[in-house]
Backbone of each chain as ProteinMPNN parsed JSONL, in Angstrom:
{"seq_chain_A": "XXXXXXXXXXXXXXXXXXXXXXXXXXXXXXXXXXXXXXXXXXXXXXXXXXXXXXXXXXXXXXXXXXXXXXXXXXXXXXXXXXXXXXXXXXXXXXXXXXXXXXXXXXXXXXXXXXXXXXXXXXXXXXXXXXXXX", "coords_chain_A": {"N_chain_A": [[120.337, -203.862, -67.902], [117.892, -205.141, -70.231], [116.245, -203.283, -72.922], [113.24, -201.975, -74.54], [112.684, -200.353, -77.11], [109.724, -199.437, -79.126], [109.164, -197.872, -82.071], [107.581, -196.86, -84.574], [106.399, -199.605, -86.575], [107.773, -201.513, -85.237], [109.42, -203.154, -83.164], [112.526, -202.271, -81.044], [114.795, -204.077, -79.587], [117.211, -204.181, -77.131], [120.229, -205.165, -75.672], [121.438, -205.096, -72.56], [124.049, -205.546, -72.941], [127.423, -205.263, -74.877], [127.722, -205.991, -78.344], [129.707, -207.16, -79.053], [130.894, -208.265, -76.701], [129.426, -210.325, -76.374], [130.173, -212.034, -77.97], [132.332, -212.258, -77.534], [132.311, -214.196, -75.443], [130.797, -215.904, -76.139], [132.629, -217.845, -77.955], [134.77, -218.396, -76.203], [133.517, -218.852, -73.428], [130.481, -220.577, -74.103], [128.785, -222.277, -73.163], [127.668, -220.496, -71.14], [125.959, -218.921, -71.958], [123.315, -219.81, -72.59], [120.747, -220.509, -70.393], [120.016, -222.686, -67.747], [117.578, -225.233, -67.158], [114.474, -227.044, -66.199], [113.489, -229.772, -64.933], [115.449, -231.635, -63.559], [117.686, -229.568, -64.117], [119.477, -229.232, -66.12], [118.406, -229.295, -69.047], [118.685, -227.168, -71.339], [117.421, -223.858, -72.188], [116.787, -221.568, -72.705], [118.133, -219.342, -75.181], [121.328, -216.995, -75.359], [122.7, -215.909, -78.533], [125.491, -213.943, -80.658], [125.148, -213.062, -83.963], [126.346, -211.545, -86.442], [125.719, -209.231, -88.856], [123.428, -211.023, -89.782], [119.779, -210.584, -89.301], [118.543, -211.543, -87.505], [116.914, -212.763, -84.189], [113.833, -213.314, -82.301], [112.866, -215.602, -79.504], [110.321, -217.674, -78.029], [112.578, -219.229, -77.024], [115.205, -217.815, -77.141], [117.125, -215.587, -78.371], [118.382, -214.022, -80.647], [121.115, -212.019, -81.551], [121.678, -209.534, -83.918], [123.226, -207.493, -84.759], [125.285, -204.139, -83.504], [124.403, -201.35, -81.743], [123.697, -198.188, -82.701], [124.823, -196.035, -81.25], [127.282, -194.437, -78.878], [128.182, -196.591, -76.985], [127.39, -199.111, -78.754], [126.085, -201.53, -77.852], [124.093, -204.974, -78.176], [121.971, -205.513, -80.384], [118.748, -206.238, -81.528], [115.496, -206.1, -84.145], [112.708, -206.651, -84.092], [109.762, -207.037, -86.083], [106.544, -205.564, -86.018], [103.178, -206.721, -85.329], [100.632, -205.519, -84.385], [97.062, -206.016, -83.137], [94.653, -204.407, -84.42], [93.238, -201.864, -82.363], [94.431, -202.746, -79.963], [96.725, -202.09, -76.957], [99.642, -201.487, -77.668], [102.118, -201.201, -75.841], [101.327, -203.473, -73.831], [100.661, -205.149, -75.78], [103.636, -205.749, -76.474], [104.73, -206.795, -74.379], [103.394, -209.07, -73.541], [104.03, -210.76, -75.762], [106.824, -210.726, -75.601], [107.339, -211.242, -73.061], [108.4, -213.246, -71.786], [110.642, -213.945, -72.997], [112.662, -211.076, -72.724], [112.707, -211.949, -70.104], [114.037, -213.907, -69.32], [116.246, -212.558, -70.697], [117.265, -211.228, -68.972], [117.822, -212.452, -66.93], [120.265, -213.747, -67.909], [121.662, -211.64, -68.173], [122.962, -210.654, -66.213], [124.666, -212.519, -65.11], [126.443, -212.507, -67.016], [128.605, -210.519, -67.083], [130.556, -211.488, -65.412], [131.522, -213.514, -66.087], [132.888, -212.556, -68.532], [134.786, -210.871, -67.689], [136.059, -213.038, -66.216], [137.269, -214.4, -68.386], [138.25, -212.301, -70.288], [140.296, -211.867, -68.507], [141.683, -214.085, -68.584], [142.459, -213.582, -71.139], [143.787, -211.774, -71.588], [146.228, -212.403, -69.785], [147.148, -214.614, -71.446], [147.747, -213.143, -73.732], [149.574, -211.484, -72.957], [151.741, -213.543, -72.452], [152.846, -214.293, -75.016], [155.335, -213.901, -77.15], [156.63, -211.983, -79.637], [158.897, -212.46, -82.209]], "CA_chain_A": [[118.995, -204.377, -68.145], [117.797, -205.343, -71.802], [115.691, -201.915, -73.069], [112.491, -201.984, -75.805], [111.997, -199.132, -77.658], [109.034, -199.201, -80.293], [109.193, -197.219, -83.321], [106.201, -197.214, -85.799], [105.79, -200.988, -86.248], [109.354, -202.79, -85.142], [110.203, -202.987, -81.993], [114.303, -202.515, -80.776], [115.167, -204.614, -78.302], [118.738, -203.977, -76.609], [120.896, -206.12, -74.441], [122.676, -204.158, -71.542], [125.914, -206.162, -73.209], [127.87, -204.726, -76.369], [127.353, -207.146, -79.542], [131.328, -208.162, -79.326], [131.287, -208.942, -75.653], [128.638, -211.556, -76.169], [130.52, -212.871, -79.034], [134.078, -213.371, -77.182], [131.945, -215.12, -74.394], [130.506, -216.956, -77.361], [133.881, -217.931, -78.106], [135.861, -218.887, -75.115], [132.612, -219.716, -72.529], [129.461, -220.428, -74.871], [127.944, -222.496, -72.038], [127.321, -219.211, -70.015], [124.714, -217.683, -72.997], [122.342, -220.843, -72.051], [120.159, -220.785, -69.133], [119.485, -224.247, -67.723], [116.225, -225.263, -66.268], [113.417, -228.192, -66.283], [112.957, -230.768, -63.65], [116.919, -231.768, -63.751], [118.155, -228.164, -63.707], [120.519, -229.6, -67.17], [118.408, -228.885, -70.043], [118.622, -225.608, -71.678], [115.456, -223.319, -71.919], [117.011, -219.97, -72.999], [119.946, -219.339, -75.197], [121.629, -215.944, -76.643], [123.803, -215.717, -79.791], [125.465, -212.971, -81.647], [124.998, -213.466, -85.195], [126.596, -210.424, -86.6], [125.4, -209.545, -90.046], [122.081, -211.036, -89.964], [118.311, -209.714, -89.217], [118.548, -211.899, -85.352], [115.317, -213.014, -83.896], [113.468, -213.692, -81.003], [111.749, -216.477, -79.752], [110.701, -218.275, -76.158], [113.853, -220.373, -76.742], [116.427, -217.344, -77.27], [117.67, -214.113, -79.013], [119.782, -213.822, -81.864], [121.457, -210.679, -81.668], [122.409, -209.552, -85.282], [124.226, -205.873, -84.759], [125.115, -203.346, -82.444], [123.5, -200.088, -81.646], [124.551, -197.201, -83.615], [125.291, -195.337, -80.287], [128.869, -194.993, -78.938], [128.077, -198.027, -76.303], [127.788, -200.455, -79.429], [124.817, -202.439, -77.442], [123.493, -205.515, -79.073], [120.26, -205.038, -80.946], [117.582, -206.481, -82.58], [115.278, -205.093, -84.182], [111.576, -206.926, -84.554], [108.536, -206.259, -87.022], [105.334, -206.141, -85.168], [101.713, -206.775, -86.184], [99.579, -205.294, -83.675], [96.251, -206.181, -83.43], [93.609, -202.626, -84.234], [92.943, -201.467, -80.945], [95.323, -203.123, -78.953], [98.072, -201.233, -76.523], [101.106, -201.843, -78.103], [102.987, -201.909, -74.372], [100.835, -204.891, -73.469], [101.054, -206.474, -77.113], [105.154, -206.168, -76.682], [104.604, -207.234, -73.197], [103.041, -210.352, -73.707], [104.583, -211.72, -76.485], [108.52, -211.196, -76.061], [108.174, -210.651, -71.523], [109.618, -214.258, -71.3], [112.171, -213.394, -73.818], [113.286, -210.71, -71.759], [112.989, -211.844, -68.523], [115.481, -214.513, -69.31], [117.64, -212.281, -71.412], [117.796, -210.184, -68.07], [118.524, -213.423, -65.631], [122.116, -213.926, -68.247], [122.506, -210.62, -68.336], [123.191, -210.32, -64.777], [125.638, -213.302, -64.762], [127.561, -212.993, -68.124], [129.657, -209.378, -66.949], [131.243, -211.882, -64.26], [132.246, -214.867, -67.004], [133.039, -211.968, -69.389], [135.715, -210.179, -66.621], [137.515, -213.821, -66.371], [137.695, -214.816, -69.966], [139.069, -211.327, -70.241], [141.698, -211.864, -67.651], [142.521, -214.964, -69.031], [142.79, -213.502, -72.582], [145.314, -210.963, -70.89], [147.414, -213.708, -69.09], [147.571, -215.242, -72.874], [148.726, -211.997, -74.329], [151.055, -210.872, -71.993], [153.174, -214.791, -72.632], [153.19, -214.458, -75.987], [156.556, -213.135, -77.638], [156.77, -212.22, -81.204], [160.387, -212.261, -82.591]], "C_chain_A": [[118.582, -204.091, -69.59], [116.076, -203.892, -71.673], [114.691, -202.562, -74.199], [112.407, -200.607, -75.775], [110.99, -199.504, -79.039], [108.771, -197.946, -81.089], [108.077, -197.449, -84.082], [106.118, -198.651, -85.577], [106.892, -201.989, -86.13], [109.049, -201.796, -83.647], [111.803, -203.467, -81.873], [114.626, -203.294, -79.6], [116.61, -204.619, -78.213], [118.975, -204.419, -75.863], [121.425, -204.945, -73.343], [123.987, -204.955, -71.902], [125.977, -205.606, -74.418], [128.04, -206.492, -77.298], [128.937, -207.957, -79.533], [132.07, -208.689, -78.027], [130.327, -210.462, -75.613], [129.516, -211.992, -77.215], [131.846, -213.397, -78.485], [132.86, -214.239, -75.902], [131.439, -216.564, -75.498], [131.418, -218.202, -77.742], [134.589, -218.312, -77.183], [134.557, -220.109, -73.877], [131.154, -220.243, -73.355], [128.483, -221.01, -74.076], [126.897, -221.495, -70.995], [126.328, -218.356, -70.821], [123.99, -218.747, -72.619], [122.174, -220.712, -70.435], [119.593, -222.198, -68.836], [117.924, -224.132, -67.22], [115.539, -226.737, -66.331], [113.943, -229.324, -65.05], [114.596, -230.896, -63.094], [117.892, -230.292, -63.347], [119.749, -228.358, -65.321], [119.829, -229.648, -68.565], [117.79, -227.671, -69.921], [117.45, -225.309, -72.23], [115.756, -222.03, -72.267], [118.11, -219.737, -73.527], [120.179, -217.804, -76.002], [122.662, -216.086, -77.122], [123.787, -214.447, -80.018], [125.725, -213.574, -83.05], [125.545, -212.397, -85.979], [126.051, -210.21, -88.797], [123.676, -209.812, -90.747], [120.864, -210.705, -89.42], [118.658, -210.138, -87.548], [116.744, -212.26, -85.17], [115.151, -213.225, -82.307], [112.158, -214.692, -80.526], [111.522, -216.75, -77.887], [111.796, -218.66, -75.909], [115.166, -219.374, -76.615], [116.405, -216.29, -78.16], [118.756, -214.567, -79.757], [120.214, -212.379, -81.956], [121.785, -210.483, -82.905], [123.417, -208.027, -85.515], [123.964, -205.265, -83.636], [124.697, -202.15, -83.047], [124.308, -199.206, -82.455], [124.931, -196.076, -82.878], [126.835, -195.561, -79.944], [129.076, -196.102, -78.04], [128.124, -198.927, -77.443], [126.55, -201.761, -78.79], [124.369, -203.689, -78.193], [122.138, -205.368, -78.985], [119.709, -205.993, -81.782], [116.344, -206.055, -82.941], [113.643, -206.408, -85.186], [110.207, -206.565, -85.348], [107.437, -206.934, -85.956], [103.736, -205.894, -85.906], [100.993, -206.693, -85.176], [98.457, -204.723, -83.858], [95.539, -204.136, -83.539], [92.85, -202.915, -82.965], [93.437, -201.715, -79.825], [96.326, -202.091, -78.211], [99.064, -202.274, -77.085], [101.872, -201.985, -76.885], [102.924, -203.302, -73.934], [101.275, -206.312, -74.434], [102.822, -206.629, -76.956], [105.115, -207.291, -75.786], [104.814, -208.804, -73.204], [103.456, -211.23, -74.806], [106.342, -212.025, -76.88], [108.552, -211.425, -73.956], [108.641, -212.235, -71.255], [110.763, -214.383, -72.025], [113.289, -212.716, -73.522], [113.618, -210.838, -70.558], [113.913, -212.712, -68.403], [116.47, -214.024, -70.006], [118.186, -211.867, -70.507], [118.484, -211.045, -66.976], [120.019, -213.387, -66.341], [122.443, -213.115, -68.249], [123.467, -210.219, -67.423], [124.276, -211.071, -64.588], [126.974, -213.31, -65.938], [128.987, -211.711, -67.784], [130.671, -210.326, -65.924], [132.305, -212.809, -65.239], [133.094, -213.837, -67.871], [134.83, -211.098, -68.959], [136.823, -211.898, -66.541], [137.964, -214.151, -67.768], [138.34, -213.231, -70.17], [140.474, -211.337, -69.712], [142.454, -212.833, -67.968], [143.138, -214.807, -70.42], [144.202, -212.763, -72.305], [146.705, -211.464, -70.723], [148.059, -214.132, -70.534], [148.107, -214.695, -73.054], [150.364, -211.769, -73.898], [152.338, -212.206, -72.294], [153.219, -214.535, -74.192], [154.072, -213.537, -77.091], [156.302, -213.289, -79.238], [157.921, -211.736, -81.507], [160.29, -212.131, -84.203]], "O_chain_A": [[118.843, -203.016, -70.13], [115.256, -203.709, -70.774], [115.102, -203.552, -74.804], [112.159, -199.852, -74.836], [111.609, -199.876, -80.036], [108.109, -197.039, -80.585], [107.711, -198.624, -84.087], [105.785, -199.026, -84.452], [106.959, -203.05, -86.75], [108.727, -200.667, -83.275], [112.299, -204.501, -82.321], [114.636, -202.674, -78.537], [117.257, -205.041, -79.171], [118.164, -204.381, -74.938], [121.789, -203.855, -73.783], [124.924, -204.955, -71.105], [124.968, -205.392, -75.091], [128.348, -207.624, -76.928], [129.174, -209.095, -79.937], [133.168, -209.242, -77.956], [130.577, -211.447, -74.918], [129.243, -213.177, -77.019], [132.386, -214.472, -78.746], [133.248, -215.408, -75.918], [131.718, -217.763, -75.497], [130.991, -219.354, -77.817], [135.523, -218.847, -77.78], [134.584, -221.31, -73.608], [130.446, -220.152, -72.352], [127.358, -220.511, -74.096], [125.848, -221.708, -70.387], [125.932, -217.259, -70.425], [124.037, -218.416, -71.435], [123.02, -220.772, -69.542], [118.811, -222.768, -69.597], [117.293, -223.105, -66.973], [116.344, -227.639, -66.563], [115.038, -229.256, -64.492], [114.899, -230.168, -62.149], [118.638, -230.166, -62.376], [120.756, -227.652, -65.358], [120.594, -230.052, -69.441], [116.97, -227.174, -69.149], [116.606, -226.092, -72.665], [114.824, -221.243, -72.101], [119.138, -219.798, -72.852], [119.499, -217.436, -76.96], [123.65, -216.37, -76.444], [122.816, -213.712, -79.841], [126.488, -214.529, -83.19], [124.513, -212.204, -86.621], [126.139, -211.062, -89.681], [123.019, -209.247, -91.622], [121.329, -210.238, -88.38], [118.937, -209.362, -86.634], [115.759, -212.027, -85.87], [115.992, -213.281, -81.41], [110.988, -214.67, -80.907], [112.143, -216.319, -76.916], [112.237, -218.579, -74.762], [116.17, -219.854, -76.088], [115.348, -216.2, -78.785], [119.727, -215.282, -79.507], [119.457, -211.604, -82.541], [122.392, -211.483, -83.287], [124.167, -207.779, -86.458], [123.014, -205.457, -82.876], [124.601, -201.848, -84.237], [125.451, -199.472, -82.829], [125.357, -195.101, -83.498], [127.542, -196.448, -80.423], [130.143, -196.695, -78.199], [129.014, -199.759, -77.268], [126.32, -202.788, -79.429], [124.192, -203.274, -79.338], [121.373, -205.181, -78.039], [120.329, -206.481, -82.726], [115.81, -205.481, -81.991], [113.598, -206.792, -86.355], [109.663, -205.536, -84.946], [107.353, -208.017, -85.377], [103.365, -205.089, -86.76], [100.527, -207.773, -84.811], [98.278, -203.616, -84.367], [95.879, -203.106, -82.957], [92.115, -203.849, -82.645], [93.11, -201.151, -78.781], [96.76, -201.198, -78.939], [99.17, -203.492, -76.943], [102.408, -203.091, -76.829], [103.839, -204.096, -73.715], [101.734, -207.444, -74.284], [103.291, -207.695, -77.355], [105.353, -208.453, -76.114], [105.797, -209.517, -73.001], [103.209, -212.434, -74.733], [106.939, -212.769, -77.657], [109.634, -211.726, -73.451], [109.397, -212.325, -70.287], [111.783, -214.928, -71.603], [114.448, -213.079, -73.725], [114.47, -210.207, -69.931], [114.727, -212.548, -67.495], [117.519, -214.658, -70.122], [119.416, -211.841, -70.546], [119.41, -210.652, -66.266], [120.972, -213.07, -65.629], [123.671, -213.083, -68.319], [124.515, -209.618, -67.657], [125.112, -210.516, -63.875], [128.068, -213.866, -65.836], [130.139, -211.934, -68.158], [131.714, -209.735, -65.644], [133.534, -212.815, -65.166], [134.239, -214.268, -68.006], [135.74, -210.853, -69.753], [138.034, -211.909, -66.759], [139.154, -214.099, -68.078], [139.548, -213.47, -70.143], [141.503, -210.95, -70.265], [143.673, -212.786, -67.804], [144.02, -215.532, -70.879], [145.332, -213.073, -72.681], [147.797, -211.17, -71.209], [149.264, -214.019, -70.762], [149.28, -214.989, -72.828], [151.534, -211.841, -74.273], [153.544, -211.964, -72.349], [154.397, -214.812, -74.417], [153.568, -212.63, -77.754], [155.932, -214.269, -79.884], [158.154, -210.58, -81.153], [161.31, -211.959, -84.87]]}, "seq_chain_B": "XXXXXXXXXXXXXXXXXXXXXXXXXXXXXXXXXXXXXXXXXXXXXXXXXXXXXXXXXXXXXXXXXXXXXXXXXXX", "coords_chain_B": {"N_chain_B": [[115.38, -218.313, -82.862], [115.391, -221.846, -82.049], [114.031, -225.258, -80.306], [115.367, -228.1, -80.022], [114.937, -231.474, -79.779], [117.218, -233.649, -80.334], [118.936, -236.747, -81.378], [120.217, -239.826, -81.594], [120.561, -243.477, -81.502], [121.608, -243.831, -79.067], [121.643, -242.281, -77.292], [119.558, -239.184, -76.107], [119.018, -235.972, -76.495], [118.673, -232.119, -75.727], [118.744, -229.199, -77.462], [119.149, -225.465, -78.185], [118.92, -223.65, -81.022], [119.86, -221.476, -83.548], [117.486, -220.338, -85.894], [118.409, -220.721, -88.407], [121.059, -222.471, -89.01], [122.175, -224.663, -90.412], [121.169, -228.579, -91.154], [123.065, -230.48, -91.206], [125.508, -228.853, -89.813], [124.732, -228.626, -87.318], [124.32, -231.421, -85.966], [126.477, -232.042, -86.446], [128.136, -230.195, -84.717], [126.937, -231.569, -81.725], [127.677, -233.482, -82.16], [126.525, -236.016, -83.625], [126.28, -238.712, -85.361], [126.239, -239.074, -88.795], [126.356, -240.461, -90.672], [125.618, -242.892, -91.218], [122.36, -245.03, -91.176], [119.01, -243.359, -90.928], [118.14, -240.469, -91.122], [115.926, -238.294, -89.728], [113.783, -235.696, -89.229], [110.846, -234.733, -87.348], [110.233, -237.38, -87.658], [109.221, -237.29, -90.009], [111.559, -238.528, -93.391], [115.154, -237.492, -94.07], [115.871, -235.975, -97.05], [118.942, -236.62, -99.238], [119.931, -233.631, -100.526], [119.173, -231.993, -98.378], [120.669, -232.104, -95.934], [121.782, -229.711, -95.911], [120.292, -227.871, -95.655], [118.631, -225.01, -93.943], [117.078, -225.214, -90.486], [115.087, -223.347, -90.364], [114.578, -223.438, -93.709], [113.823, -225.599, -93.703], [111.16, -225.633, -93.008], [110.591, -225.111, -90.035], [110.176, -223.956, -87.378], [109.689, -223.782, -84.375], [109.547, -225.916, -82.71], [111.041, -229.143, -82.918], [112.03, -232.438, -84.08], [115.18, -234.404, -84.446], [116.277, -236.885, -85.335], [118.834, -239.478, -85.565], [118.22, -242.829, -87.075], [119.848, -245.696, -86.915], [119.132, -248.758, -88.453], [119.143, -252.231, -87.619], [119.719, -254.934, -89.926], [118.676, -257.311, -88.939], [117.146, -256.63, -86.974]], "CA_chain_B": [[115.986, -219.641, -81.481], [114.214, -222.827, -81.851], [114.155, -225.89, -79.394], [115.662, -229.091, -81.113], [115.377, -232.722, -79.418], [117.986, -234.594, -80.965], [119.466, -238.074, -80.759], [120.415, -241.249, -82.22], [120.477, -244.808, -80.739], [122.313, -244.363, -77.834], [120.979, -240.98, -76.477], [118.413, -237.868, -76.396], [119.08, -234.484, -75.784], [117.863, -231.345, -75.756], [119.692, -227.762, -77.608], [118.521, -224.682, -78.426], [119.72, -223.067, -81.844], [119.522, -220.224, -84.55], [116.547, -221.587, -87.201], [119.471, -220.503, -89.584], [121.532, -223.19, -88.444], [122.124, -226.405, -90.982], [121.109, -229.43, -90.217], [124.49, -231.092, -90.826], [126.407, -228.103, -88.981], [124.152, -229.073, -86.189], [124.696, -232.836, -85.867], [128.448, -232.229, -86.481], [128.063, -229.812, -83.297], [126.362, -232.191, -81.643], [128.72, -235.039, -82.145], [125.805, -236.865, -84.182], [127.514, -239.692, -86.638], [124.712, -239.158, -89.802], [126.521, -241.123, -92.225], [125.005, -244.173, -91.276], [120.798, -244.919, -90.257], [118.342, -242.896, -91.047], [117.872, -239.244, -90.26], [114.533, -237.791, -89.737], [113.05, -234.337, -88.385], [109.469, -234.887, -87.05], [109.045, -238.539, -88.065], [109.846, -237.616, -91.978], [112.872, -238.973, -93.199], [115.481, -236.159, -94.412], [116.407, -236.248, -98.523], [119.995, -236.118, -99.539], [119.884, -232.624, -100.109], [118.0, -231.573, -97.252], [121.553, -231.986, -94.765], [122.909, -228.554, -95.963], [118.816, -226.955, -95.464], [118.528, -224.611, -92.33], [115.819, -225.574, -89.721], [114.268, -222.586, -91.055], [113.791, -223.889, -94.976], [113.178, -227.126, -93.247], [109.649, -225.115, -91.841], [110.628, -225.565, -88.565], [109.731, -222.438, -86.632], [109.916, -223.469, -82.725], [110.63, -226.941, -82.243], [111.309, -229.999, -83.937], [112.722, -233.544, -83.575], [115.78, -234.396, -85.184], [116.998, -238.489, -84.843], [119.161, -240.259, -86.8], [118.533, -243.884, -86.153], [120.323, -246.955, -87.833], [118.026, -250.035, -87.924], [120.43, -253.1, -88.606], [119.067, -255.861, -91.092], [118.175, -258.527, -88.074], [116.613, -255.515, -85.9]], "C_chain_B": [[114.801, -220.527, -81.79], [115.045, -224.092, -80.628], [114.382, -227.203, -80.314], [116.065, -230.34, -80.233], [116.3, -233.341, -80.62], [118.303, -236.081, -80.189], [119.944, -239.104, -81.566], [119.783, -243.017, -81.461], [120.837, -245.013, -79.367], [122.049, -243.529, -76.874], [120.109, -239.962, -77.263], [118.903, -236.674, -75.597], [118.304, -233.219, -75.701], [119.012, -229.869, -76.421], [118.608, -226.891, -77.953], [119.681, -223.68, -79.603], [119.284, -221.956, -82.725], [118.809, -221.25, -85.635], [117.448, -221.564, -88.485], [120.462, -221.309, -89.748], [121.116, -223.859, -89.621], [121.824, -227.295, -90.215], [122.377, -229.757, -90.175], [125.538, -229.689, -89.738], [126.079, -228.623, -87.892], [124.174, -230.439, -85.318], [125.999, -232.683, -86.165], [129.035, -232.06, -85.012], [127.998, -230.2, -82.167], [127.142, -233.554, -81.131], [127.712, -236.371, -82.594], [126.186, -237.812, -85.502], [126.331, -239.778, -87.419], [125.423, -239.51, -91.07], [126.094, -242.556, -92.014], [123.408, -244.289, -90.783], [119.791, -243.492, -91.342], [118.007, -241.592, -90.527], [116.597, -238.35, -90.523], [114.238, -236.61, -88.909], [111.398, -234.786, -88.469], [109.224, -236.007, -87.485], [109.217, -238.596, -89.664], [111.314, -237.732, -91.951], [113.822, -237.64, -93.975], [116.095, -237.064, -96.065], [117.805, -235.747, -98.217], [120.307, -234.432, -99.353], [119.305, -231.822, -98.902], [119.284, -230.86, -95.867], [121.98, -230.134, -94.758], [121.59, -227.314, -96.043], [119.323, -226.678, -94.039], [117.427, -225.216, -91.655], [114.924, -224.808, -90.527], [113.943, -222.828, -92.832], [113.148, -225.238, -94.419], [111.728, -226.624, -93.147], [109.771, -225.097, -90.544], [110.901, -224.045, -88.029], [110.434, -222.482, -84.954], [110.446, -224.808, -82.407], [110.415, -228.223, -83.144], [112.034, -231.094, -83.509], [113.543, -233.914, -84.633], [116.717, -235.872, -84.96], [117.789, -239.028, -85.986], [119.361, -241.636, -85.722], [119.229, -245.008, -87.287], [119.536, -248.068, -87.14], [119.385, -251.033, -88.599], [119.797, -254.193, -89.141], [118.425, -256.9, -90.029], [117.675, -257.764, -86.975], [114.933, -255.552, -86.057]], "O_chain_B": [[113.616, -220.195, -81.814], [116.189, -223.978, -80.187], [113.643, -227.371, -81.284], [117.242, -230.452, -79.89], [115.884, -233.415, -81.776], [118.078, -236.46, -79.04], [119.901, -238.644, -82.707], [118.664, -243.347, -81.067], [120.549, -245.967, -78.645], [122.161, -243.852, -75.692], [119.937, -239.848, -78.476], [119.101, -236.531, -74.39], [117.09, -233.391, -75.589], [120.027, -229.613, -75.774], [117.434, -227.248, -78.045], [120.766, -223.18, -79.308], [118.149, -221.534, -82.499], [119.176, -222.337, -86.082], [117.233, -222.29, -89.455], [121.058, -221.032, -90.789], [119.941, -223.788, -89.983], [121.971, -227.262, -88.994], [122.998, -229.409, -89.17], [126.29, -230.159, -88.883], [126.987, -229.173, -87.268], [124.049, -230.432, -84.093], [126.617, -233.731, -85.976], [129.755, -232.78, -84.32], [128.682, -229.632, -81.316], [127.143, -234.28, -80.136], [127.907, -237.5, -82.144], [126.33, -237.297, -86.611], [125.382, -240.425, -86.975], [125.214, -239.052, -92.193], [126.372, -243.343, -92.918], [123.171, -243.514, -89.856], [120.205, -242.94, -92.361], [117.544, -241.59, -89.387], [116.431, -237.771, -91.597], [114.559, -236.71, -87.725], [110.845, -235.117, -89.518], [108.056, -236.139, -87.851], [109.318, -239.595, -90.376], [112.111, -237.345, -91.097], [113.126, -236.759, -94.478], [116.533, -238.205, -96.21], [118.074, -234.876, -97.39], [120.799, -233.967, -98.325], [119.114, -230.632, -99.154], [119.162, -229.855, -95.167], [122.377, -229.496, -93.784], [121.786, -226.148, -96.386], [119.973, -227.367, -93.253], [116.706, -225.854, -92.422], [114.104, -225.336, -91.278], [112.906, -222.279, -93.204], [112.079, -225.734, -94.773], [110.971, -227.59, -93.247], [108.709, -225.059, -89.923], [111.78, -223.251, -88.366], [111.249, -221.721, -84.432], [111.569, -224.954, -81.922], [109.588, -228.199, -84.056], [112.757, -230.887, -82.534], [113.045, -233.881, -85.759], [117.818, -235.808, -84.413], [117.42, -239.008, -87.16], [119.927, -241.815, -84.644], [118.954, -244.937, -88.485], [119.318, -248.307, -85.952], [120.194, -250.823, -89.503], [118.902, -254.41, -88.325], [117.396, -257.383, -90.502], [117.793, -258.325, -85.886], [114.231, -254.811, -85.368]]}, "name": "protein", "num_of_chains": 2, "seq": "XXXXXXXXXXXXXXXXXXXXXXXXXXXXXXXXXXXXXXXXXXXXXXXXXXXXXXXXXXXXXXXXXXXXXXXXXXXXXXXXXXXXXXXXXXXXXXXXXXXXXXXXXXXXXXXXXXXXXXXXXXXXXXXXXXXXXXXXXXXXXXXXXXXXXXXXXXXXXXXXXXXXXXXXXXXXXXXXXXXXXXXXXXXXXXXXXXXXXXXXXXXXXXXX"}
């Protein structure tokens, strides 16, 4: 489950996935970082990237991850500037302006360890045929 | 992440991309043929230079329409 921690005036937001497992899914399944939705159930409404390198963002439409955590998990992170209003709770102000951000980072989160386990097994299968003479 | 109708003449879609994103990377992606017609974000038409602008110099924050249409001379 994706974590906020606020710090003085950024908030961290963390995936429960490491920054280089979203990137081979990126890479082999990229379909499986998009959540579908709207009347149809075929256009996309939520997408995450790793971007490695750059700042990352967050919007209604999706997360850009841009680095992992500096823990020994490796987590992807991003890492938002916030402008909260004088007098406001800061819980509420995160709340309300990223909780559909997270609540669909947390629906792929739940489904990508499954896509992530075959593209794995299939990377394996690859390995294992391939002879180098 | 922004929300980006695209299309041409023959279809409309719907993606969702990094505002860092080119346009031409994006229409390549896409499978959008923008060497012929007219290609426009929001209704303005895009300048030469403009293809190799991100969404984000474009201004484009959250969402945005992105068509390339070809009109043909008896259209």
């Amino acid at each position: 489950m994706a974590t906020i921690k606020v710090v003085g005036d950024v908030a961290v937001i963390a995936s429960s996935l490491k920054l280089e497992d979203i990137q081979r899914v990126q890479k082999y399944r990229p379909e499986a970082l998009t959540l579908m939705g709207g009347e149809d159930g075929k256009t996309p409404i939520f997408k995450v990237e790793a971007r490695p390198g750059t700042p990352g963002s967050v919007s209604v439409f999706g997360i850009t991850f841009g680095s992992a955590g500096h823990s020994e998990a490796g987590l992807a992170t991003v890492t938002v500037p916030l402008t909260v209003p004088a007098g406001a709770d800061v819980k509420n102000y995160v709340a309300d302006k990223y909780g559909s951000a997270i609540a669909n980072l947390q629906k792929l989160e739940t489904a990508i360890p499954t896509v992530l386990e075959a593209v794995n097994a299939e990377r394996t299968t690859l390995i294992s045929a391939i002879t180098v003479e | 992440m922004i929300q980006v109708n695209y299309g041409n003449n023959m279809k409309k879609e719907t993606a969702i991309v990094d505002e860092n994103t080119t346009i031409r990377s994006f229409l390549e992606d896409v499978g959008i043929d923008y060497s012929r017609g007219q290609t426009s974000i929001d209704g303005a038409p895009l300048n030469p230079g403009d293809m190799d602008k991100t969404f984000a110099q474009l201004g484009v924050t959250t969402r945005c329409f992105l068509f390339n249409v070809v009109k043909l001379d008896n259209a």
